[in-house]
Phi, psi and omega in degrees: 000175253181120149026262205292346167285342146310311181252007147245019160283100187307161171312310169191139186311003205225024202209106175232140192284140180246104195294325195278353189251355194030082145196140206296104161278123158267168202265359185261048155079353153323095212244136187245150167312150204296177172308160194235153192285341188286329191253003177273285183334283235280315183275348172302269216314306177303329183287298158338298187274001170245001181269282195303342150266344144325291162349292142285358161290317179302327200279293213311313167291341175272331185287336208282292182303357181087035173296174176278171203225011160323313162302288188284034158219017182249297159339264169341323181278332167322287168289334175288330182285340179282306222269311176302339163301309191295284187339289186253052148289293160300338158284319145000290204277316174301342211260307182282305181317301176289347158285331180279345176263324157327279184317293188317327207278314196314308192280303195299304194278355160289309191296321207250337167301295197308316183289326156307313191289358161296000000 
């Protein structure tokens, strides 16, 4: 059985879920105890996770139909733009590094002329 045929199948045809009160109704008047939050999650979570492959199905299908690549070129400016981020952070940081490695060759080689002149 298949995602979405789990969550839009009720539990038993004579059986409907009551979001506000989270409890089971029957339909002969029969009320079952609420729902416990581990099975309330599991089904947030099971919903979830069949909204976002709809989602993407639909963006596959539309690229598939000659949809536009807008999304998936926004994506892409993104990530590029994170990735030239990242980039000159490490230079930035390689940059300071080598002026700080600089001074030090700088202090060493002062240090080591006055102790020749000793």
């Amino acid at each position: 059985m298949r995602l979405h045929e789990i969550i839009q199948t009720p539990i038993s045809p004579t059986i409907s879920y009551d979001i506000k009160t989270n409890r089971l109704d029957f339909d002969d008047g029969c009320v079952t105890p609420r729902l416990g939050l581990k099975h309330v999650h599991r089904m947030k979570l099971l919903r979830r996770r069949y909204l976002k492959q709809q989602a993407q199905l639909r963006e596959l299908r539309g690229l598939m139909y000659g949809g536009s690549l807008s999304v998936k070129q926004t994506e892409v400016a993104a990530a590029q733009a994170e990735l030239e981020a990242i980039q000159s952070q490490i230079a930035n940081e390689i940059q300071a590094a080598e002026l700080e490695q600089a001074r030090k060759d700088k202090l060493t080689k002062n240090a080591l002329r006055y102790i020749k002149r000793l």
